[in-house]
N, C-alpha and C positions, 0 to 999 in steps of 0.2 A: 621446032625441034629443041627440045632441052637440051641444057648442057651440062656435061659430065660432073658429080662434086668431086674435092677432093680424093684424090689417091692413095691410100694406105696396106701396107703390103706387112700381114704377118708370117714368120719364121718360127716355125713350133709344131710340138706335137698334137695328138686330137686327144681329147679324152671324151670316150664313150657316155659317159654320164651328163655329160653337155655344160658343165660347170664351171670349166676351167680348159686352158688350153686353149688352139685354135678354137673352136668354141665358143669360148668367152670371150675372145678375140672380134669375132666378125661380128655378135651380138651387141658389145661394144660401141664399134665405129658405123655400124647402123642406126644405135640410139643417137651419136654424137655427129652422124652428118655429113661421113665420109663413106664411100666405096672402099670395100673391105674386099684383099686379095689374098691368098693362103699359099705356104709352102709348105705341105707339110714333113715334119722330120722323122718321124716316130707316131705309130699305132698304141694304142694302150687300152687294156680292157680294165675299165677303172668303175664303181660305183661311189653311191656316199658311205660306204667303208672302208675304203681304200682301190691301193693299183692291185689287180691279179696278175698281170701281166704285160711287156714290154716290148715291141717291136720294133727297130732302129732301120730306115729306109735303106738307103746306099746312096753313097755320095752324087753319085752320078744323080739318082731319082729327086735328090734336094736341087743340086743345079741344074735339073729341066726344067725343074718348076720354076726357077726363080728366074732364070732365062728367056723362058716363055713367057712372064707375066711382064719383066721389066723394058723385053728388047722391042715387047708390041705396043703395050697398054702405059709404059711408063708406071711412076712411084712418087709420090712425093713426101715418105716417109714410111720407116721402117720397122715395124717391132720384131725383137728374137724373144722365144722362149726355149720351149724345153731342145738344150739338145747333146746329147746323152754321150756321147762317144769324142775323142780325141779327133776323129776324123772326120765330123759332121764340124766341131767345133772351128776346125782350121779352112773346111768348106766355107762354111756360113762366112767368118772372119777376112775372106777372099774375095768374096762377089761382093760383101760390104766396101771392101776398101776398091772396087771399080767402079762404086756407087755412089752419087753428088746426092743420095735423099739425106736427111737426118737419121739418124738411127737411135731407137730405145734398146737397151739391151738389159734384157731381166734375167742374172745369171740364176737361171735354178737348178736347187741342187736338191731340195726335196717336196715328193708331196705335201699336202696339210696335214696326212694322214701318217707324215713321217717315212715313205718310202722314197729313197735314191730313186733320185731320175737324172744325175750326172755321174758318171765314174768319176772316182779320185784320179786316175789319171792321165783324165780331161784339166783339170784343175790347172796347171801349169798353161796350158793350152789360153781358157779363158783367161789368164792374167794378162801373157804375152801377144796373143793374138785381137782376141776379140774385144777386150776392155778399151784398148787404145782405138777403134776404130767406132767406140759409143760416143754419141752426143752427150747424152742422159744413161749413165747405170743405175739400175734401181733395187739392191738386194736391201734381201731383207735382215736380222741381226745374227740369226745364223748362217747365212749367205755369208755375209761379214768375216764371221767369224773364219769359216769353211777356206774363203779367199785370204785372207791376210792376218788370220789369228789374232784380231780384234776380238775381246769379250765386251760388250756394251751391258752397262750395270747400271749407270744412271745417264743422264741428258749430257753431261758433258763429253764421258765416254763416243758418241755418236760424234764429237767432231771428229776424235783423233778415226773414228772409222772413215769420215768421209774424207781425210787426209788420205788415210794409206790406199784405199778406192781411187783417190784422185792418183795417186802416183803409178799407178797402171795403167793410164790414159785416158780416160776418159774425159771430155769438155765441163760435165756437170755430173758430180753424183748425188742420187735422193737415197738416203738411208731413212729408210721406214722401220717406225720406232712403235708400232701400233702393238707388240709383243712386249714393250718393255714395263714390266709392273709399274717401277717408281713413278710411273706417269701417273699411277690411278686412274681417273677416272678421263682421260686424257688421254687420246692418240696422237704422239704428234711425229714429223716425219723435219729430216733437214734436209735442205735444196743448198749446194753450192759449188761452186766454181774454183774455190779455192782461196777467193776473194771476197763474189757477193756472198751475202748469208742470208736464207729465206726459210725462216720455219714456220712451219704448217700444221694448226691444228684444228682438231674438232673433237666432239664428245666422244667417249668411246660408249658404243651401245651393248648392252649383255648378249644381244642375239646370236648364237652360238653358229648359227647356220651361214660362214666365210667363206665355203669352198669358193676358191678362182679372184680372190680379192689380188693378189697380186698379179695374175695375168692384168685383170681387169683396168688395175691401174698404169702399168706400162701402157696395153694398150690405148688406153685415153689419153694418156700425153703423145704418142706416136699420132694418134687422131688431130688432135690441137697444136700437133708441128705441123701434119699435114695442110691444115688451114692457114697456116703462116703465123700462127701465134709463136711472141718468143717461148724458150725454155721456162722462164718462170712462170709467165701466163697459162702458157698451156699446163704443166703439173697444178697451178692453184685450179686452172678449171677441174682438173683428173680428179683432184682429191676431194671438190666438191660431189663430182658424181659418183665415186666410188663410197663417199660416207652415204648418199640414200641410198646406193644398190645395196650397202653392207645394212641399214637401217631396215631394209625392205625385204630381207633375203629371208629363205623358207622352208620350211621340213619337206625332206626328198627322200624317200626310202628310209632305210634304218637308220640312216648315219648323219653327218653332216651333208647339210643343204645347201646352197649356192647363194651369193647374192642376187640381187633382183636387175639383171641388165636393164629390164623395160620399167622400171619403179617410175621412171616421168609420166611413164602414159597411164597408169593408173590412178 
């Protein structure tokens, strides 16, 4: 009888287009070697041109799911994504804090395609609620921005962001920096604690088709806590596998394409 791999539970929306979101999530921690379990928050009819549409479950429907998955089958780490509303956020932020898994928390705030997928006034919500109860937060520079009015312009800018990130609680923040020009040709991302310093780079590739690259990377490090790798460990693994799905990723209908979750096996 074989025995179970690791456990990993995501918290996030679906997106229709399969690219991003839970989606890109269990796609994921399949390649990387974990059982992959879902809550979903939120419905969304989205292609590679964008969101058309938003659907927000009800609190209750997010804590069945997470109850049912964790009181039977157990967790042994956690990623949040999309979740839209004041009231999902303060949910989510609740069953975390009765929960001994590690948690990833990817605050998003919008699609790639630039549509709102958090209200602003959720915003208050994730600082006080859900930040403090992250292992690892992972926004991105407009996330940054969105959460604590950080502008990030060049490489140093990214510390004071993972300063004011840290002062919302979280154990470890990674500010992904793969958006900021001054890198050129350079994506690099900073990991820290508020102490250690770990930054992270790799080429940056033209391929235009990113849809889901920051689900994708929260959830690979949520996968590589679930295995018992530390925080650093597990993000260097994440951002190795996130540069070949992002290296690998491909034209999807009109718009932007996704990265390549299964880029190993081909």
């Amino acid at each position: 009888m074989s025995v179970a791999p690791p456990l990993c539970l995501t918290v996030a929306g679906s997106d229709s287009g399969g690219g991003a979101g839970i989606q890109a999530d269990l796609k994921t921690m399949l390649a990387l070697g974990v059982h992959g379990m879902s809550v979903v928050t939120a419905v969304t009819a989205q292609n590679s041109l964008g969101v058309r549409g938003a659907w927000e479950l009800p609190a209750e429907a997010v804590r069945g799911q997470f109850r049912a998955v964790v009181d039977d089958i157990g967790v042994q780490a956690v990623k949040t994504g999309m979740l839209s509303s004041t009231v999902l956020v303060e949910t989510v932020a609740e069953l975390l804090a009765g929960t001994a898994a590690p948690a990833v928390v990817d605050p998003v705030g919008l699609s790639k395609h630039g549509d709102a997928l958090l209200a602003a006034s959720a915003l208050d919500a994730v600082r006080q609620e859900l930040l403090p109860r992250a292992t690892v937060a992972t926004p991105n520079l407009d996330e940054v921005t969105q959460l604590t009015g950080v502008v990030v312009e060049r490489e140093d800018d990214m510390r004071r962001a993972a300063d004011a990130i840290l002062g919302h609680g979280p154990r470890w923040a990674l500010i992904k920096g793969g958006h900021l020009a001054a890198h050129g040709d350079e994506a690099a991302d900073l990991l820290t604690d508020g102490t250690e310093e770990l930054w992270l780079r790799a080429p940056r590739h033209a391929n235009r088709h990113t849809h889901g690259t920051g689900c994708t990377l929260a959830s690979a490090i949520a996968a590589g806590l679930a295995k018992g790798l530390t925080v650093p460990d597990a993000v260097a693994e994440a951002k190795r596998y996130v540069t070949g799905a992002l290296t690998a990723g491909f034209p999807l209908g009109g718009g932007i394409g996704p990265v390549d979750h299964g880029w190993q096996w081909r």
